[in-house]
mmCIF file as Biopython writes it, N, C-alpha, C and O atoms, coordinates in Angstrom:
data_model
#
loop_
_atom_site.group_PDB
_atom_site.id
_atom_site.type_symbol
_atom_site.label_atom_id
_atom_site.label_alt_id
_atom_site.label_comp_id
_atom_site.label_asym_id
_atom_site.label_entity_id
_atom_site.label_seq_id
_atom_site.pdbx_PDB_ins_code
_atom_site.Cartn_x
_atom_site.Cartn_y
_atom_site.Cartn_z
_atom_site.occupancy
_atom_site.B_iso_or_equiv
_atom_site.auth_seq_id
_atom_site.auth_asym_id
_atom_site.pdbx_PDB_model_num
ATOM 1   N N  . UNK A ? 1  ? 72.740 40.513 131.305 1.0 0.0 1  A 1 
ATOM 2   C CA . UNK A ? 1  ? 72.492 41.896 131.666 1.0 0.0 1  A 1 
ATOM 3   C C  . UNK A ? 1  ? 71.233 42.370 130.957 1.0 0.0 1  A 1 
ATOM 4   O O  . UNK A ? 1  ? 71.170 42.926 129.861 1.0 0.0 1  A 1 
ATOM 5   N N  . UNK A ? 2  ? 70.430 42.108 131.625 1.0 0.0 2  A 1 
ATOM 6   C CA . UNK A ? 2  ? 68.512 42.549 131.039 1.0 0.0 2  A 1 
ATOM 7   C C  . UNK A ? 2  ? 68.386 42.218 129.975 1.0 0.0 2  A 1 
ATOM 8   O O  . UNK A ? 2  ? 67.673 42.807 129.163 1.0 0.0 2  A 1 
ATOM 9   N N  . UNK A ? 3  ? 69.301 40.821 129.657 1.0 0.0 3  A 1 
ATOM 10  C CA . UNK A ? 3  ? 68.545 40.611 128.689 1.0 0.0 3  A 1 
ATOM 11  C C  . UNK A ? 3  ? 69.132 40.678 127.062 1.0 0.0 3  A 1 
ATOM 12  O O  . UNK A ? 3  ? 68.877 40.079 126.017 1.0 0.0 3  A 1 
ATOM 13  N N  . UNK A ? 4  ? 69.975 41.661 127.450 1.0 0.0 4  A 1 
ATOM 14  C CA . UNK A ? 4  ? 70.824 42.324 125.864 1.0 0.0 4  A 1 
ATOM 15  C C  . UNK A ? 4  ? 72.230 41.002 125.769 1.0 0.0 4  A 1 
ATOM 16  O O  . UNK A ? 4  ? 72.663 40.296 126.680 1.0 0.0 4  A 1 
ATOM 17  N N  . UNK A ? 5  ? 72.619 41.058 124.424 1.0 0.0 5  A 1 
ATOM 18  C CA . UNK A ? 5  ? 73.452 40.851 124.092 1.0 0.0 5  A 1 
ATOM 19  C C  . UNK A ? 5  ? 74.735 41.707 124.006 1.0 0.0 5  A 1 
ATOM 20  O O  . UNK A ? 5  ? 74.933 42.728 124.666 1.0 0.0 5  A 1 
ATOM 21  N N  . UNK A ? 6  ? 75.529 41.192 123.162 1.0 0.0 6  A 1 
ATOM 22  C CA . UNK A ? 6  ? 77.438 41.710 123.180 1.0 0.0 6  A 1 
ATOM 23  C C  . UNK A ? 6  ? 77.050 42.378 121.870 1.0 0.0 6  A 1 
ATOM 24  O O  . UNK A ? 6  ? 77.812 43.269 121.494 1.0 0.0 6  A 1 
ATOM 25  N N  . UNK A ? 7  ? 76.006 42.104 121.118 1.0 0.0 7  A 1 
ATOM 26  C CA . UNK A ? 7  ? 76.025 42.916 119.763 1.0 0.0 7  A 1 
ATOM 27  C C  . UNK A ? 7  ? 75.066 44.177 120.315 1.0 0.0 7  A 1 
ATOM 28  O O  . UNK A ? 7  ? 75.414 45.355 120.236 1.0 0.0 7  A 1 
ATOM 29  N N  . UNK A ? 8  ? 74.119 43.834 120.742 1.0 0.0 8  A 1 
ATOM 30  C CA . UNK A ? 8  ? 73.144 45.208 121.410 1.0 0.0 8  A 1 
ATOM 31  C C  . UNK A ? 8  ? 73.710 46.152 122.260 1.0 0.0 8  A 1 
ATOM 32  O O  . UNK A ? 8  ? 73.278 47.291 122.084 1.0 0.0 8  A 1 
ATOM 33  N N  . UNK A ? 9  ? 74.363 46.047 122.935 1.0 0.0 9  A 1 
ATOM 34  C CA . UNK A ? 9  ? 75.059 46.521 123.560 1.0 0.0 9  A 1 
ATOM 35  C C  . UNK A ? 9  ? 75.912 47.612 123.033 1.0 0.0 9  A 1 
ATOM 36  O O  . UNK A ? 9  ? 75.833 48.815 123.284 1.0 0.0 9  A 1 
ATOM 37  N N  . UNK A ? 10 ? 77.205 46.637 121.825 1.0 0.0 10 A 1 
ATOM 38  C CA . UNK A ? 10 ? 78.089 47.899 121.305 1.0 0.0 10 A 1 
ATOM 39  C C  . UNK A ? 10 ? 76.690 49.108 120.303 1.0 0.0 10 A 1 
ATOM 40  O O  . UNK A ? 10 ? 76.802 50.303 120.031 1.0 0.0 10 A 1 
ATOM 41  N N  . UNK A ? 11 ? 75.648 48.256 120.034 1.0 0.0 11 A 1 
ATOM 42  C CA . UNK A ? 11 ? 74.829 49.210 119.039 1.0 0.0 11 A 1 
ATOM 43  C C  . UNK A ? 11 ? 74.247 50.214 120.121 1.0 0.0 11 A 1 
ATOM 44  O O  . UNK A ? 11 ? 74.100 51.318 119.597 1.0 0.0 11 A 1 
ATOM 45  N N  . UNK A ? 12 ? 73.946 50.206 121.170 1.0 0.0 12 A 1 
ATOM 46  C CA . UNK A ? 12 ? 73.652 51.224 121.757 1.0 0.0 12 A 1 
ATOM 47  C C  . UNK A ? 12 ? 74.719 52.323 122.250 1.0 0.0 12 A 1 
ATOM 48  O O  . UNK A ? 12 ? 74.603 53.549 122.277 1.0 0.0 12 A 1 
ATOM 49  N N  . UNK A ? 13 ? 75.815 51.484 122.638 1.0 0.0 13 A 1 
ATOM 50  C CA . UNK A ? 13 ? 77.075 52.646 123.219 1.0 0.0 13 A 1 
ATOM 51  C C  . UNK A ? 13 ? 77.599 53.199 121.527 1.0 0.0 13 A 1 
ATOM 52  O O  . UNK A ? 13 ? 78.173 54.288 121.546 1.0 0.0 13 A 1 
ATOM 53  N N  . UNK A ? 14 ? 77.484 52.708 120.479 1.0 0.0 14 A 1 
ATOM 54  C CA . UNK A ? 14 ? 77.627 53.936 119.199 1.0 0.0 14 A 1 
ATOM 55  C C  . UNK A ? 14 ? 76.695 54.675 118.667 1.0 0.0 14 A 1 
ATOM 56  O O  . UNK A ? 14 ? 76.811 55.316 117.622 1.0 0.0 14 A 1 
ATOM 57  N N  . UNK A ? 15 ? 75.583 54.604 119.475 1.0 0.0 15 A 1 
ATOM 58  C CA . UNK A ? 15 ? 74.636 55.170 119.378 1.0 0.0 15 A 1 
ATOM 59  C C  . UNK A ? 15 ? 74.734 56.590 120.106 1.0 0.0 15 A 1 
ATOM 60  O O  . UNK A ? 15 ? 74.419 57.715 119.718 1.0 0.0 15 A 1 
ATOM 61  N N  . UNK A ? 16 ? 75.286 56.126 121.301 1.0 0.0 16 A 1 
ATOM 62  C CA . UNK A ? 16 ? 75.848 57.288 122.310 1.0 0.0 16 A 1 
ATOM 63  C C  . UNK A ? 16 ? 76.156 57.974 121.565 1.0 0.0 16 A 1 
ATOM 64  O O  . UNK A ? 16 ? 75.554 58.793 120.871 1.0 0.0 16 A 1 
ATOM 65  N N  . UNK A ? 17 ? 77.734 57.508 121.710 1.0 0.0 17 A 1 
ATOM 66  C CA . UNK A ? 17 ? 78.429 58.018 120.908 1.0 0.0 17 A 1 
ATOM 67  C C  . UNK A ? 17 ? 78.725 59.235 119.687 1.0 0.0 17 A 1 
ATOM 68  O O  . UNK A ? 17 ? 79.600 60.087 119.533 1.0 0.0 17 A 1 
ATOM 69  N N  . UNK A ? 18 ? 77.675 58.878 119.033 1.0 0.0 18 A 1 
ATOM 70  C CA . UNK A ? 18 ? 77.483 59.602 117.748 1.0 0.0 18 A 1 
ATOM 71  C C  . UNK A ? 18 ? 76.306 61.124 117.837 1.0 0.0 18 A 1 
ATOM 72  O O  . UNK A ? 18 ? 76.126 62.093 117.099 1.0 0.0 18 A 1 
ATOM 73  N N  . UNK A ? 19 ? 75.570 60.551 119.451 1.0 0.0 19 A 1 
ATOM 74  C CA . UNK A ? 19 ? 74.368 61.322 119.579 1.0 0.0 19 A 1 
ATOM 75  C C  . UNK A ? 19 ? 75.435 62.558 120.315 1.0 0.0 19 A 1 
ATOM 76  O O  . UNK A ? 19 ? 75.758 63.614 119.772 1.0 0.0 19 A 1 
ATOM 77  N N  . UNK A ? 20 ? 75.870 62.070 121.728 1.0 0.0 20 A 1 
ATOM 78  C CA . UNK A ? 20 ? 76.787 63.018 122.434 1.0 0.0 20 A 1 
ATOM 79  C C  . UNK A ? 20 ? 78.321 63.303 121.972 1.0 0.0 20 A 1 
ATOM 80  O O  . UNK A ? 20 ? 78.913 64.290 122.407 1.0 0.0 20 A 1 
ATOM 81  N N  . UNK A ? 21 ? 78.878 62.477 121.153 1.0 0.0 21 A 1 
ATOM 82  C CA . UNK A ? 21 ? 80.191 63.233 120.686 1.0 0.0 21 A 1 
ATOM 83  C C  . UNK A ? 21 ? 81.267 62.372 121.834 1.0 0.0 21 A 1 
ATOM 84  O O  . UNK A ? 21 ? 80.846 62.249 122.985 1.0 0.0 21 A 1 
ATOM 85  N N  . UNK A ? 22 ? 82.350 61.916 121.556 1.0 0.0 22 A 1 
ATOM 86  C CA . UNK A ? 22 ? 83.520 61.456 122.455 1.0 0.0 22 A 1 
ATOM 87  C C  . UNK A ? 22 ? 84.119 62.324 123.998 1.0 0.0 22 A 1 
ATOM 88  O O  . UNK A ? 22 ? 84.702 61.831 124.963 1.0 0.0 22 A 1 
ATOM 89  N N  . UNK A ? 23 ? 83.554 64.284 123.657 1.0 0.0 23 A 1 
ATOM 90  C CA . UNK A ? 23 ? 83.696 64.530 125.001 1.0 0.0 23 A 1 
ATOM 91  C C  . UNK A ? 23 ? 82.676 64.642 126.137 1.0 0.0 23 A 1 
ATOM 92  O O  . UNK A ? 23 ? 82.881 64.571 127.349 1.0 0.0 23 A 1 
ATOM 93  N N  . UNK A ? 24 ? 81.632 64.817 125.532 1.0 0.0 24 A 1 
ATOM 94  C CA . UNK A ? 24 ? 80.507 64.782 126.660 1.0 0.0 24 A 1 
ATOM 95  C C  . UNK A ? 24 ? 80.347 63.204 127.457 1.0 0.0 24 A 1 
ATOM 96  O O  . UNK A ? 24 ? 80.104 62.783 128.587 1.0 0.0 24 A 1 
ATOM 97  N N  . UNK A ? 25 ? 80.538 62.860 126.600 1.0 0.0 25 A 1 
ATOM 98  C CA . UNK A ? 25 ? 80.279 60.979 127.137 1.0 0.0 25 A 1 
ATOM 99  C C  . UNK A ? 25 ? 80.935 60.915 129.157 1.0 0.0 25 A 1 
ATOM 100 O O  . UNK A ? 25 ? 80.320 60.335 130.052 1.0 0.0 25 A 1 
ATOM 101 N N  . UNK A ? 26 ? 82.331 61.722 129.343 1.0 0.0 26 A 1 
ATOM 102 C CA . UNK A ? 26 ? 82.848 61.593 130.781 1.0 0.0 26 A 1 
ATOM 103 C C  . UNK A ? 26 ? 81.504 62.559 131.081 1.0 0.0 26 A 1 
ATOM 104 O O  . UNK A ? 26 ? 80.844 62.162 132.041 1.0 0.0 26 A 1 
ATOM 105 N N  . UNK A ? 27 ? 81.086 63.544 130.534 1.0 0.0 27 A 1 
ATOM 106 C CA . UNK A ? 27 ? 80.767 64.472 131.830 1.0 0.0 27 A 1 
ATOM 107 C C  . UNK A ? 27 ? 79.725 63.931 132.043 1.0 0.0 27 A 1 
ATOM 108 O O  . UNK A ? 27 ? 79.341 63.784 133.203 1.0 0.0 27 A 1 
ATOM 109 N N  . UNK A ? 28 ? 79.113 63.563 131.148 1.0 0.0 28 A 1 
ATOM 110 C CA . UNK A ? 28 ? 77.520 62.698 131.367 1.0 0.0 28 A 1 
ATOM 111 C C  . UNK A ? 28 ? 77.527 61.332 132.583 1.0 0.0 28 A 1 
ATOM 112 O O  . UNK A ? 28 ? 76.775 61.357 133.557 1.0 0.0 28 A 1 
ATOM 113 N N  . UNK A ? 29 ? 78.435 60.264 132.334 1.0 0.0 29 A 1 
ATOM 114 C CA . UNK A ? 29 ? 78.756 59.293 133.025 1.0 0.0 29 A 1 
ATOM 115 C C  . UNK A ? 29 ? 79.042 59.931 134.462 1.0 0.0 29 A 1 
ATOM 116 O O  . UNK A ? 29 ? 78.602 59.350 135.454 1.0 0.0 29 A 1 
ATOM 117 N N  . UNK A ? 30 ? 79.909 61.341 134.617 1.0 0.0 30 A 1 
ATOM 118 C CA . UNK A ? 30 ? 79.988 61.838 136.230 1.0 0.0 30 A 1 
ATOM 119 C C  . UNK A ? 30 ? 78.314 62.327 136.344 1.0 0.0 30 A 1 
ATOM 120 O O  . UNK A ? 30 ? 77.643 61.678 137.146 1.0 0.0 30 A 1 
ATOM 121 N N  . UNK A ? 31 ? 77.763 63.202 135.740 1.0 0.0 31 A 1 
ATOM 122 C CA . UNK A ? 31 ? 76.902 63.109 136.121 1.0 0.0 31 A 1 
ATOM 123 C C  . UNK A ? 31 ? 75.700 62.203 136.311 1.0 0.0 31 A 1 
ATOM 124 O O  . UNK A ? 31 ? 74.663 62.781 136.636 1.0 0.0 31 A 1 
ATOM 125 N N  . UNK A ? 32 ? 75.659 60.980 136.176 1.0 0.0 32 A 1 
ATOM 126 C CA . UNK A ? 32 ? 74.856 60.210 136.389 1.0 0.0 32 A 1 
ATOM 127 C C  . UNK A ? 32 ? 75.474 59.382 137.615 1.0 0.0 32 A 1 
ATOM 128 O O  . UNK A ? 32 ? 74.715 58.782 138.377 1.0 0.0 32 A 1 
ATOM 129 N N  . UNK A ? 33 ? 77.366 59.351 137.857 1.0 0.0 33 A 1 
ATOM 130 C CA . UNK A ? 33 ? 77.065 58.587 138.856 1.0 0.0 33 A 1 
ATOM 131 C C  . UNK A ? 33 ? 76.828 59.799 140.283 1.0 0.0 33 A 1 
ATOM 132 O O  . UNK A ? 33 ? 76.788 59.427 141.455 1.0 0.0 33 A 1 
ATOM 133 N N  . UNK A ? 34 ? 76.717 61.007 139.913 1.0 0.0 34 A 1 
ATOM 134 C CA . UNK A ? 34 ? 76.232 61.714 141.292 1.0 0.0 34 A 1 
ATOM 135 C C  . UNK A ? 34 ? 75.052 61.615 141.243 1.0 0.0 34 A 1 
ATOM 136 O O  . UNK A ? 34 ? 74.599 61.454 142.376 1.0 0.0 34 A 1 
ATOM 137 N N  . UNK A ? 35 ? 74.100 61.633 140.279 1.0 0.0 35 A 1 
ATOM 138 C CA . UNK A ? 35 ? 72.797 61.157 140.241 1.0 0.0 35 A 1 
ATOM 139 C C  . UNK A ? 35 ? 72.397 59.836 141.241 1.0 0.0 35 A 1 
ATOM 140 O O  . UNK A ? 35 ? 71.527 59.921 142.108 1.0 0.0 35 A 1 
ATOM 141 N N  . UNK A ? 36 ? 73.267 58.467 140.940 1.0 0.0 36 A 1 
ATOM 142 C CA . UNK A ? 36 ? 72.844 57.616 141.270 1.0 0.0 36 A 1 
ATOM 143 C C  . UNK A ? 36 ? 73.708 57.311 143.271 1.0 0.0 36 A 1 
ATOM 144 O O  . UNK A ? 36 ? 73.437 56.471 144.129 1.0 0.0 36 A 1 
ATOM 145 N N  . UNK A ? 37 ? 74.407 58.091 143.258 1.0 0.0 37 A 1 
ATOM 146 C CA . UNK A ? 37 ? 75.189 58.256 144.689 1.0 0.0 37 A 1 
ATOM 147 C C  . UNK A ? 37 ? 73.968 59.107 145.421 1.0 0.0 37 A 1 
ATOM 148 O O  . UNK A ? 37 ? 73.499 58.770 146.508 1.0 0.0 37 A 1 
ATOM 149 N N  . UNK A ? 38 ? 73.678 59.858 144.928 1.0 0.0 38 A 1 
ATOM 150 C CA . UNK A ? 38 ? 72.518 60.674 146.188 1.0 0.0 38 A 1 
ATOM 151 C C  . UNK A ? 38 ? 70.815 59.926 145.775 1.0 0.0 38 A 1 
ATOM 152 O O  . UNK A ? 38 ? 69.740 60.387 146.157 1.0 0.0 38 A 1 
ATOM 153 N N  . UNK A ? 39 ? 70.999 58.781 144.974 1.0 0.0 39 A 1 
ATOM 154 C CA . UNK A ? 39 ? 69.841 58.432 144.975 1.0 0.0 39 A 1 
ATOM 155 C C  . UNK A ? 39 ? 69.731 57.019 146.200 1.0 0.0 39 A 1 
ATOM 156 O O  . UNK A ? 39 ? 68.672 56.578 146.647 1.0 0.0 39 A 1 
ATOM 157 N N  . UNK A ? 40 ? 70.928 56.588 146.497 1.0 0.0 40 A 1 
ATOM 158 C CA . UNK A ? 40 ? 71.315 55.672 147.536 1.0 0.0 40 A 1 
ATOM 159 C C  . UNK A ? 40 ? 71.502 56.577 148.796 1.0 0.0 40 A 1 
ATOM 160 O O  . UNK A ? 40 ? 71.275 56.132 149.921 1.0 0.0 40 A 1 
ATOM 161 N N  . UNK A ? 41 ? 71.782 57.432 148.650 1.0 0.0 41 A 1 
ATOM 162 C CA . UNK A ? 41 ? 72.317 58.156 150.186 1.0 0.0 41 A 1 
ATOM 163 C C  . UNK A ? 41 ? 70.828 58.586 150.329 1.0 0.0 41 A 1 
ATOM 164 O O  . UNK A ? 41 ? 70.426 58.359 151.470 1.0 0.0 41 A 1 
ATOM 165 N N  . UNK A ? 42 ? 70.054 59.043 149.657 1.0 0.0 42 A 1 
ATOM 166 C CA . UNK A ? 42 ? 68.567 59.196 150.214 1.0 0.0 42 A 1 
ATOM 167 C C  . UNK A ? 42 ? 67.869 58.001 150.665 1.0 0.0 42 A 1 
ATOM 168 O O  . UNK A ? 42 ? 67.169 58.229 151.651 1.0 0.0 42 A 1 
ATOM 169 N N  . UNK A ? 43 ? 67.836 56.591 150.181 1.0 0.0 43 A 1 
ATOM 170 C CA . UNK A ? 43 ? 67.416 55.659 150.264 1.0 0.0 43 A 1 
ATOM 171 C C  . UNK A ? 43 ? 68.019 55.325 151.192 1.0 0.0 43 A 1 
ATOM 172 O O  . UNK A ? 43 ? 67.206 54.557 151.707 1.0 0.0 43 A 1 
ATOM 173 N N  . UNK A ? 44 ? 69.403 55.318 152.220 1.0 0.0 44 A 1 
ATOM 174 C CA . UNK A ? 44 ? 69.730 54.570 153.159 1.0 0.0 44 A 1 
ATOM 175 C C  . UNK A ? 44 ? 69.089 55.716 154.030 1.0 0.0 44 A 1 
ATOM 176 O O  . UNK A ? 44 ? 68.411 55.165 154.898 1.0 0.0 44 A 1 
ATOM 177 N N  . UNK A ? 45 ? 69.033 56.968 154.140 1.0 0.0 45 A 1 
ATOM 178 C CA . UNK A ? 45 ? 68.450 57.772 154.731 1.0 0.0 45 A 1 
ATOM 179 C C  . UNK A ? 45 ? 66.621 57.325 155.665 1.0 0.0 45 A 1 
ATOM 180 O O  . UNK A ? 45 ? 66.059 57.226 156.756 1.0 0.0 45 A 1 
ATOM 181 N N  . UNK A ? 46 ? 66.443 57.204 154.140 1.0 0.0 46 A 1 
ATOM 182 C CA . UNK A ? 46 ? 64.635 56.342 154.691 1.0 0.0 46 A 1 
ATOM 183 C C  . UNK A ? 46 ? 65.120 55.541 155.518 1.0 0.0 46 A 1 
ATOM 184 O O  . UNK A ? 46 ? 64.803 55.687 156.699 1.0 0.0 46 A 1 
ATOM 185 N N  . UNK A ? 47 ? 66.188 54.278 155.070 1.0 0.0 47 A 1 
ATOM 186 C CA . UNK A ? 47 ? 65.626 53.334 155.755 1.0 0.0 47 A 1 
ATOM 187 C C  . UNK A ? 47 ? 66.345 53.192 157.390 1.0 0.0 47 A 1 
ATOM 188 O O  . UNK A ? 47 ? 66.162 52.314 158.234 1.0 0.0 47 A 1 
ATOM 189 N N  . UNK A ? 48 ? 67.274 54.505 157.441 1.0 0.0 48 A 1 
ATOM 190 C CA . UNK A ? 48 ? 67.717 54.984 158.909 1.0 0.0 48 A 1 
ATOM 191 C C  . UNK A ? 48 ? 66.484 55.356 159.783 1.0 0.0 48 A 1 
ATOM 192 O O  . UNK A ? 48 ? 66.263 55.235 160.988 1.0 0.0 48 A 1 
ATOM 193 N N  . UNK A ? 49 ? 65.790 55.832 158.784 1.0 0.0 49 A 1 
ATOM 194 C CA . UNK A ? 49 ? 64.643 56.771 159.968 1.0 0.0 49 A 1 
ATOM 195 C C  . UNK A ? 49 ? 64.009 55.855 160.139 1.0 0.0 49 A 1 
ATOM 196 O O  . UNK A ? 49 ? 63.825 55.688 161.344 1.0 0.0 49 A 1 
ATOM 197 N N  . UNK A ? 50 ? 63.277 54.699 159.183 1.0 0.0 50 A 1 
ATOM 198 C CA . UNK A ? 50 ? 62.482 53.804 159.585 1.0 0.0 50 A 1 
ATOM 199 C C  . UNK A ? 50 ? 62.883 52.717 160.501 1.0 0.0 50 A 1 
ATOM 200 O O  . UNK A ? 50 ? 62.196 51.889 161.099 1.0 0.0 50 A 1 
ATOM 201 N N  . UNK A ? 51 ? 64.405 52.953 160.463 1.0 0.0 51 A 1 
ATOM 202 C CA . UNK A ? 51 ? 64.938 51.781 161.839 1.0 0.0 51 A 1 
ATOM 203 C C  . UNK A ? 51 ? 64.755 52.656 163.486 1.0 0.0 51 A 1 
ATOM 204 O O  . UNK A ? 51 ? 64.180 52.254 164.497 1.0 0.0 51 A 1 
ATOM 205 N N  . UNK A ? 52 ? 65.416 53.832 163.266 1.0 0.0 52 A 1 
ATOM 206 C CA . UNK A ? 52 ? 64.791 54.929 164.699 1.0 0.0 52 A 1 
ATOM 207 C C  . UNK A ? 52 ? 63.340 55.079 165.016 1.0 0.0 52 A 1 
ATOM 208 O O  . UNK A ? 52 ? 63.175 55.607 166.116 1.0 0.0 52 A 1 
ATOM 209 N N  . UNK A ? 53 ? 62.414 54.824 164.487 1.0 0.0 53 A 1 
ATOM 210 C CA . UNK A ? 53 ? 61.302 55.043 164.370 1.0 0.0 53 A 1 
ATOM 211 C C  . UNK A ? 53 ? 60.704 53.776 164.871 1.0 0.0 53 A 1 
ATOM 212 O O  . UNK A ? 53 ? 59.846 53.826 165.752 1.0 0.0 53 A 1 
ATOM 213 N N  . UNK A ? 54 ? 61.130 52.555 164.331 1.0 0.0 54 A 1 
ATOM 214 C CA . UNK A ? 54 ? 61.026 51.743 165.322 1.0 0.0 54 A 1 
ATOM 215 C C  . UNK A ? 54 ? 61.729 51.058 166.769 1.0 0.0 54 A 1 
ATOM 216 O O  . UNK A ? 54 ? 61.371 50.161 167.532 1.0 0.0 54 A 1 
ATOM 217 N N  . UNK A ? 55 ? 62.549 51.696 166.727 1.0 0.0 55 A 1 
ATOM 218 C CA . UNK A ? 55 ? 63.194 51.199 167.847 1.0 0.0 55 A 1 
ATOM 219 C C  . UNK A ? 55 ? 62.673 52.433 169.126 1.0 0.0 55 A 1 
ATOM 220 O O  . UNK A ? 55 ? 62.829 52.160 170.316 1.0 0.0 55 A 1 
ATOM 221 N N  . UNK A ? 56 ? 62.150 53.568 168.752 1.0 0.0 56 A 1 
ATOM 222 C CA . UNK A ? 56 ? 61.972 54.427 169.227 1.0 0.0 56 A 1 
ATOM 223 C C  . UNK A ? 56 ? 60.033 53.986 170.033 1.0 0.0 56 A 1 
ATOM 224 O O  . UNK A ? 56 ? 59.386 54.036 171.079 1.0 0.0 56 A 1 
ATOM 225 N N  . UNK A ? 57 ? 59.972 53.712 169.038 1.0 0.0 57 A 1 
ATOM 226 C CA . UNK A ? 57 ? 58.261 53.347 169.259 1.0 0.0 57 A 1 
ATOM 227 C C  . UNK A ? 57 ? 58.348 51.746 169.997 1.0 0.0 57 A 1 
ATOM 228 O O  . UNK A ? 57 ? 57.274 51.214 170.281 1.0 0.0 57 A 1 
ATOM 229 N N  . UNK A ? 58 ? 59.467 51.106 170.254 1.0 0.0 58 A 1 
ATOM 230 C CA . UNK A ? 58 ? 59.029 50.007 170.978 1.0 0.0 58 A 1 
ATOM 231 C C  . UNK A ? 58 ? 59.397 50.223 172.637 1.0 0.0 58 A 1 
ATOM 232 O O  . UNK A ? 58 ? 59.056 49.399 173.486 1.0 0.0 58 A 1 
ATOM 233 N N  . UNK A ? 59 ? 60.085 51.361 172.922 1.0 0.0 59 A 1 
ATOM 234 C CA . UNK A ? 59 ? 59.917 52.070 174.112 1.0 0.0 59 A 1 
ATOM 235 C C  . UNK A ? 59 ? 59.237 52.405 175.066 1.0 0.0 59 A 1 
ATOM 236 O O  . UNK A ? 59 ? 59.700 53.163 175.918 1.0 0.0 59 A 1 
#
């Protein structure tokens, strides 16, 4: 996983940890995965239009 280890790893998630506190940690994680859900739903978006766009233009 990019590279990191099983020791780098826990040193960064107590890093979290200690920076955001044990309750922010959920709200942060929801907000990043709505972050990363509308960053795919935009991206399948492009690549909808760029499939209509050609199928449209070979008409």
């Amino acid at each position: 996983m990019f590279g990191l280890g099983m020791q780098e790893i826990i040193v960064i998630a107590l890093i979290i940890l200690l920076l955001f506190g044990g309750k922010k940690i959920p709200e942060l994680m929801k907000g990043l995965g709505k972050g990363v859900k509308s960053f795919k739903d935009g991206m399948k978006d492009i690549d909808d239009d760029k499939s209509d766009d050609k199928s449209s233009s070979e008409k």
